[in-house]
LUMLO-607922 format. One record per residue (C-alpha): x, y, z; residue in one letter; residue number from 1. Coordinates in steps of 0.02 Angstrom, whole numbers, always signed. Example, Ala and Ser with C-alpha at 12.3 -4.5 7.8 and 13.67 -1.06 7.14 Angstrom:
! LUMLO-607922
<timar px="+615" py="-225" pz="+390" r="a" k="1"/>
<timar px="+684" py="-53" pz="+357" r="s" k="2"/>
***
This chain:
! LUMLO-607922
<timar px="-422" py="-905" pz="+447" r="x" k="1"/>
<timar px="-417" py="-794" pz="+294" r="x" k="2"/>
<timar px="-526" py="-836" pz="+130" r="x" k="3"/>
<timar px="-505" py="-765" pz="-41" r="x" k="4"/>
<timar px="-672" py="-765" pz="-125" r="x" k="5"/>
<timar px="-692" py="-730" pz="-319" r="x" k="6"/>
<timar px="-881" py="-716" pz="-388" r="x" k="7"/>
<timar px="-883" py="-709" pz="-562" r="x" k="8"/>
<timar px="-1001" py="-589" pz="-659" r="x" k="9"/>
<timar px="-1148" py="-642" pz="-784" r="x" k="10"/>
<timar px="-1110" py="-561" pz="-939" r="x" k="11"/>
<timar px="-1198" py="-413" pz="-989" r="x" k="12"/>
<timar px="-1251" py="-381" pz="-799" r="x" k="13"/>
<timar px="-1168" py="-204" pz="-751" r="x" k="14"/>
<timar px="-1340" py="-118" pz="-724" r="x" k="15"/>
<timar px="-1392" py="-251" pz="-604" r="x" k="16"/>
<timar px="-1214" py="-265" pz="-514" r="x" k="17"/>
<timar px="-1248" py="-62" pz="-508" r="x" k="18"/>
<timar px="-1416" py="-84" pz="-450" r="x" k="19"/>
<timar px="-1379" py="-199" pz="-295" r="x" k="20"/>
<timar px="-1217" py="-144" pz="-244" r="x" k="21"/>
<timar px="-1273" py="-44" pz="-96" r="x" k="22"/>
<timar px="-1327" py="-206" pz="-30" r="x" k="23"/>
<timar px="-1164" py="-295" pz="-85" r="x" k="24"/>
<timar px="-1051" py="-165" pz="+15" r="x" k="25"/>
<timar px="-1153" py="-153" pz="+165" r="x" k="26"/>
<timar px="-1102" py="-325" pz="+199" r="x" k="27"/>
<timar px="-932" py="-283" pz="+172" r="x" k="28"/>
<timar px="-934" py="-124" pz="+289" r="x" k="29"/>
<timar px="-986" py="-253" pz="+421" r="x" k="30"/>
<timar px="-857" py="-364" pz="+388" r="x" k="31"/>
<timar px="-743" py="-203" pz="+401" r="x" k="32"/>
<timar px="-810" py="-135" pz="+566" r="x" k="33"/>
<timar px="-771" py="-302" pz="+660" r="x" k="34"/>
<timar px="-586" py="-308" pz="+577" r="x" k="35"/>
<timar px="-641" py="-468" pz="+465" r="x" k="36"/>
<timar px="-637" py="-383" pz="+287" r="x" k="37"/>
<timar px="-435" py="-368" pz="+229" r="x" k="38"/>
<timar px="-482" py="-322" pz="+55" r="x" k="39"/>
<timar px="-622" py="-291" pz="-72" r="x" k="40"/>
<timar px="-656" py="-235" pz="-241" r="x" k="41"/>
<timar px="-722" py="-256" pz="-444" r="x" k="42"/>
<timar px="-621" py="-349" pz="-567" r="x" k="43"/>
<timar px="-637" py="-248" pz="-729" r="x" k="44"/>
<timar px="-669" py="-316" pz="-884" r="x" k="45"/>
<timar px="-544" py="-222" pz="-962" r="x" k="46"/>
<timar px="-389" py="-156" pz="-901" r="x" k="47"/>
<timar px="-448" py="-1" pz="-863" r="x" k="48"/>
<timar px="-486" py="+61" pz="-657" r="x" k="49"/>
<timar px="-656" py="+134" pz="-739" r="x" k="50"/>
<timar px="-718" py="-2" pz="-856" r="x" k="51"/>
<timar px="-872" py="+108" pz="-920" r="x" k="52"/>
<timar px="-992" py="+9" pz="-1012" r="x" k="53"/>
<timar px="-878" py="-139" pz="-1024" r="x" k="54"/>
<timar px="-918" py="-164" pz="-845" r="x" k="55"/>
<timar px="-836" py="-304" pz="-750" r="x" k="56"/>
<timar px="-795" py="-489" pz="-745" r="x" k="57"/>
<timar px="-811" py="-528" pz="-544" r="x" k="58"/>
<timar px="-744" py="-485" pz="-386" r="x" k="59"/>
<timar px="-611" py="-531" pz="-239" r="x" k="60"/>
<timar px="-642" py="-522" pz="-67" r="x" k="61"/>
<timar px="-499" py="-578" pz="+74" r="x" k="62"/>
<timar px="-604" py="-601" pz="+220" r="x" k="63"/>
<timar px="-571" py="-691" pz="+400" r="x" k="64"/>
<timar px="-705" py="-837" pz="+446" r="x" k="65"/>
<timar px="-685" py="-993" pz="+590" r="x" k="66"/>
<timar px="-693" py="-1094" pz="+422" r="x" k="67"/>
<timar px="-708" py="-1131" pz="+248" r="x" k="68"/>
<timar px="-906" py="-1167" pz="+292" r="x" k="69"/>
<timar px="-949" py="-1011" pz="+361" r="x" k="70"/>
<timar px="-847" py="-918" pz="+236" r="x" k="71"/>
<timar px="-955" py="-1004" pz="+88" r="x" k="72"/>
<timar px="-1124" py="-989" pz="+177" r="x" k="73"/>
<timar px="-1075" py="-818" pz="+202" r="x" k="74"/>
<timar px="-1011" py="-804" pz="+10" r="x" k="75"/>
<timar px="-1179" py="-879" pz="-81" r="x" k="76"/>
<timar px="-1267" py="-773" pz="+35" r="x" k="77"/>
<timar px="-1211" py="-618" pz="-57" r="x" k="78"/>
<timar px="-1345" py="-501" pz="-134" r="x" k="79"/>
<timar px="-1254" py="-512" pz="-315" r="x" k="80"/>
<timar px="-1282" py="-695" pz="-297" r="x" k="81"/>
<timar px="-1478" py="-672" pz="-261" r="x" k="82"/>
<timar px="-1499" py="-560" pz="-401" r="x" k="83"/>
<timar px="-1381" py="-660" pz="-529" r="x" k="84"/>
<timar px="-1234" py="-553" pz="-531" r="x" k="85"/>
<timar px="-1124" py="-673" pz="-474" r="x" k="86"/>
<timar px="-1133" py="-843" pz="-604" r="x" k="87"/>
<timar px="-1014" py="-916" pz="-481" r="x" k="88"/>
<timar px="-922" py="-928" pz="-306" r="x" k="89"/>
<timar px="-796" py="-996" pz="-265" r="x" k="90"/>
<timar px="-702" py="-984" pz="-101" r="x" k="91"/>
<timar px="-494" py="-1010" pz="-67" r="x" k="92"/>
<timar px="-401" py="-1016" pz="+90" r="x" k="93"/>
<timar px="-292" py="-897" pz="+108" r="x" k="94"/>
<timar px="-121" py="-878" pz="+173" r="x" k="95"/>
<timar px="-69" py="-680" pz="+180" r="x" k="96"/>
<timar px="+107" py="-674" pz="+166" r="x" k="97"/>
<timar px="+166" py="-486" pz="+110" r="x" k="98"/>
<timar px="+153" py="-355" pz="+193" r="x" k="99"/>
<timar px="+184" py="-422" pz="+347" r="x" k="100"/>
***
C-alpha cells in the first residue's frame, strides 16, 4: 500500500536540515532502488523552488510499505527526526489515482 508522509520542519532549522540531508536521501535512494519511493521532495517556505534563507516548512514522501506500521516506524526513524528537523510526522494512506 502507498503512504504519504509529511514531516514538518522546526523553525529556524535550514542549516541542520542542510547538514543531515545526505543521511535523509540515502534512505530515500533505497527506497528508490527497490521501486518503493513514488515521490520525494522539500516543501518551501515560500513559494519559491529555491527558498534561500527562508528555508522550508517540511516534506512529502509517497512511499509503498505492507502497512501503516512499518511505514511510521520507518517515518520516525528518519535522520531529520533524530536531529530535530522534523517537529512532526505524520503518515496518510494513500490512494494514487492520476497518472495512471
Amino acid at each position: 500500500m502507498l503512504y504519504a508522509i509529511l514531516g514538518r520542519d522546526a523553525p529556524n532549522s535550514l542549516n541542520q536540515r542542510l547538514a543531515v540531508r545526505p543521511a535523509h536521501l540515502e534512505r530515500l535512494n533505497a527506497l528508490l532502488a527497490e521501486g518503493r519511493l513514488i515521490l520525494a521532495g522539500p516543501l518551501p517556505a515560500i513559494d519559491s523552488a529555491d527558498p534561500g534563507p527562508a528555508g522550508f516548512q517540511g516534506s512529502l514522501m509517497v512511499v509503498e510499505f505492507p502497512s501503516l506500521e512499518e511505514a511510521t516506524t520507518w517515518a520516525n526513524a528518519d535522520p531529520y527526526v533524530a536531529a530535530g528537523v522534523f517537529t512532526a510526522v505524520e503518515v496518510y494512506p494513500f490512494r494514487k489515482v492520476l497518472p495512471a
